[in-house]
N, C-alpha and C positions, 0 to 999 in steps of 0.2 A: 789486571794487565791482559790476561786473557780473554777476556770478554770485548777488550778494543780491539784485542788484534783479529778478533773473528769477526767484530764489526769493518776492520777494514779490508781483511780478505771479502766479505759479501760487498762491499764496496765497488773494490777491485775488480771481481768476476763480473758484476751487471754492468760495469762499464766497458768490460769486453765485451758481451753476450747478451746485453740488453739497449745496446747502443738507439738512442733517439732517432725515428726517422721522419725527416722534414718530409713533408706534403711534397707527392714529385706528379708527374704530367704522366695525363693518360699516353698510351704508346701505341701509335694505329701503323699499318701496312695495308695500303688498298691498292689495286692490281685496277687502273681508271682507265684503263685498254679495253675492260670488259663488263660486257652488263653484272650487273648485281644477279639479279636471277641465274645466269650461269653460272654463278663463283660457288664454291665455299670459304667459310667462314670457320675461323678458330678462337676463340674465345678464351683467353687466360686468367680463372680468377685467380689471384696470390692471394698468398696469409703475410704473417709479420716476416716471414723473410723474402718477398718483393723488393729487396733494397737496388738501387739503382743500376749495380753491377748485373745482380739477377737479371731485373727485367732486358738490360741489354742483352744476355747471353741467349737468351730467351729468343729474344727479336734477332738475334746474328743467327740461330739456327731455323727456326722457325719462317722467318720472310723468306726464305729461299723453296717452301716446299708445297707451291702453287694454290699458298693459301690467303686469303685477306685475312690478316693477324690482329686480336683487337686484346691487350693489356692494359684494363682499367682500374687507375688509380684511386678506389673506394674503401676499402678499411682505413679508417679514417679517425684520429685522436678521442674526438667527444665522446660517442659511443654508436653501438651497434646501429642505433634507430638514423642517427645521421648518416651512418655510413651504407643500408638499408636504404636512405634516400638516394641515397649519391649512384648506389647501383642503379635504380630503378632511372634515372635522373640520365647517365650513361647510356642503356640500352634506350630508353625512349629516344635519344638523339643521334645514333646509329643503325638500329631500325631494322637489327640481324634478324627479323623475319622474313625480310622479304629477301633474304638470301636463298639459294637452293637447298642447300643444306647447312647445320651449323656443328663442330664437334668444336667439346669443351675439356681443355686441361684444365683439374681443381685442386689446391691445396687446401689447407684445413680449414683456415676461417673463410677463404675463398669459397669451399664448401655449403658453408651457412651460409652467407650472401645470396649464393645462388639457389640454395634452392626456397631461401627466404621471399625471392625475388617470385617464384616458380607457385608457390603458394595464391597468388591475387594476379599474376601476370601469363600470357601464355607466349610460349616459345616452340610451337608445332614440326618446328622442322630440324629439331635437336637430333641426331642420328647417333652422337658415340659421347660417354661423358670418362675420362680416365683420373681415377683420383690417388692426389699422393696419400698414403693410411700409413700414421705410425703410432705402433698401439706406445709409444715413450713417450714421445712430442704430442699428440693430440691431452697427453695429461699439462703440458706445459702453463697452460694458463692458469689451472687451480694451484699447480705446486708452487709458481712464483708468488702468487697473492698469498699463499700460507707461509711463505719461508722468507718473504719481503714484500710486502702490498704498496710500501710506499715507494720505492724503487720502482714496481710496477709500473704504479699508476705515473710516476715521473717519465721513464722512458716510453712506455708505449699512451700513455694516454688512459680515460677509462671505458674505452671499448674491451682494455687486454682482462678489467675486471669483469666487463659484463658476460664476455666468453667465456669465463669459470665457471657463471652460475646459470647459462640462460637454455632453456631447453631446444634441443637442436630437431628441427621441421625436419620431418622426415624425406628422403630422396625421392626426384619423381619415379613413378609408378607406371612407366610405359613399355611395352612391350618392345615400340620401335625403336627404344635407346640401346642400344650397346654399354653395357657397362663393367668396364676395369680396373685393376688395382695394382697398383708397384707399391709394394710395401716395403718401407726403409726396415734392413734389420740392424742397423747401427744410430746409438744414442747421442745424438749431438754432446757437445764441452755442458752446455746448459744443463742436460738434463742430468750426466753422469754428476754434475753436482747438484742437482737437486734428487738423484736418485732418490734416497729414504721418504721424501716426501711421495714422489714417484708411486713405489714400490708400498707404502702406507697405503694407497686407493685399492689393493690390489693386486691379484696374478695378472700379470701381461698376456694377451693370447695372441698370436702369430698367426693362428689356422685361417685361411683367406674367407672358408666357408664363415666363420665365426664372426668375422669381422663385415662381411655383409653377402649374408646368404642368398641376396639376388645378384649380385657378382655373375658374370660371363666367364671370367679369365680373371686370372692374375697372376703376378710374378713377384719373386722376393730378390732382394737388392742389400747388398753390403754397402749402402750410399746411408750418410746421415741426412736428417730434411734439409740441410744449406746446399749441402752439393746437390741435393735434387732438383733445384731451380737453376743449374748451371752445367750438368753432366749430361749434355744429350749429345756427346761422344758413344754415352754409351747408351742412353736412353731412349734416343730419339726414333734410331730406325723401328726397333719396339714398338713403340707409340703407333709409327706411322702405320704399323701393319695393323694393329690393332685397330684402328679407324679401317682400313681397308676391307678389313677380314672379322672383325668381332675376335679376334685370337690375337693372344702374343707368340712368339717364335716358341716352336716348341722345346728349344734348347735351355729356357730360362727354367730354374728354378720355384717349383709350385710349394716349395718344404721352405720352414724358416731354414738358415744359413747359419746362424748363432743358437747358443745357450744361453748366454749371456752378451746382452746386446749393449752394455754399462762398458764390455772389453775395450778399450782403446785401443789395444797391439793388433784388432781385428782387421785384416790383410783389405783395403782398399782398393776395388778392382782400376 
């Protein structure tokens, strides 16, 4: 009897927290007032939590801060390599080269995409790249395959498998990037129950150096990964200085904020 009911509590939870996401529409803002070569360009890659809602919140703060906005819809069910097309497939057809400049917001699998793309493709006029880093959720895809694979592979497809095992290309290597980090110090509903599996890979490391020693800046954030695709109340002016300036506000937080980032009672800015 107990072994159903835990079968239906894992049930339960991935139908919260692993919820199916239909295939949705790339998401553009172009500014057709003005040449291309004057603009910039913002580039949003998402990971699995891009759902619908996100990328609007995204596009409601974002379109307004004299950018051409481009949110492409490429992680994609089959796996990495079709979705790997679909990037390549996107920028070929938009053509953010010939922008003036381009800065890029990345979340996690958004991450590999890009710099999968970055590897055989060139993008010369990249100036700022800011990535969300959460050393909890970046474990997310091996601990579901280990704690449920078939769930997994139902709700997300088998790209959420290939990102458990696939080796991740290294970031580009430019001088003239900018590069940042808001790192979540709080554990999504997902991970606090996948914690053991979590916590099985490993001491978590919070230190911003650690987590990518070619870092510029970074800041830590009591935001779990979902609210990061939706909190640029609080995220946003950050961000924006950051492109501006290669720095975030000096008032942010360079220390983790937690000891334990599993805490749910942790105060929500």
């Amino acid at each position: 009897m107990r072994k159903v009911s835990k079968g239906l509590l894992l049930i339960a939870i991935a139908s919260v927290f692993l919820q199916t996401q239909a295939q949705g529409k790339h998401l553009i803002h172009v500014d057709s007032n003005r040449a291309t070569a004057q603009k910039t360009a913002l580039l949003i890659m998402n990971g699995f939590g891009g759902s619908k809602a996100a990328c609007k919140a995204q596009m409601a703060f974002w379109s307004g801060q004299d950018m051409d906005v481009f949110i492409p819809e490429v992680l994609l069910r089959p796996s990495l390599k079709v979705s790997s097309e679909a990037m390549d497939a996107f920028l070929e057809s938009n053509r953010l080269e010939n922008y003036k400049e381009v800065k890029v917001i990345c979340y996690i699998a958004g991450a590999y995409l890009l710099h999968t793309h970055l590897v055989t493709h060139k993008l010369p006029n990249i100036t700022s790249i800011v990535y969300d880093r959460s050393p909890t959720q970046e474990r997310a895809p091996r601990a579901v395959i280990q704690k449920a694979p078939l769930l997994g592979k139902l709700s997300k497809g088998r790209v959420l498998e290939d990102l458990s095992i696939v080796e991740w290309p290294d970031p580009p290597n430019d001088p003239a990037i900018s590069t940042g980090l808001m790192i979540e110090n709080r554990a999504t509903s997902l991970m606090r129950f996948l914690e053991d599996e979590c916590m099985a890979m490993g001491p978590l490391d919070f230190e911003w150096r650690s987590i990518d020693p070619d870092a510029d800046d970074a800041f830590h954030v009591a935001l779990d990964h979902d609210m990061m695709y939706r909190r640029w109340d609080l995220l946003g002016a950050a961000v924006l200085q950051f492109f501006q300036t290669g720095t975030f506000p000096a008032e942010l937080s360079r220390e983790c904020l937690t000891e334990n980032p599993f805490d749910k009672t942790m105060t929500i800015p």
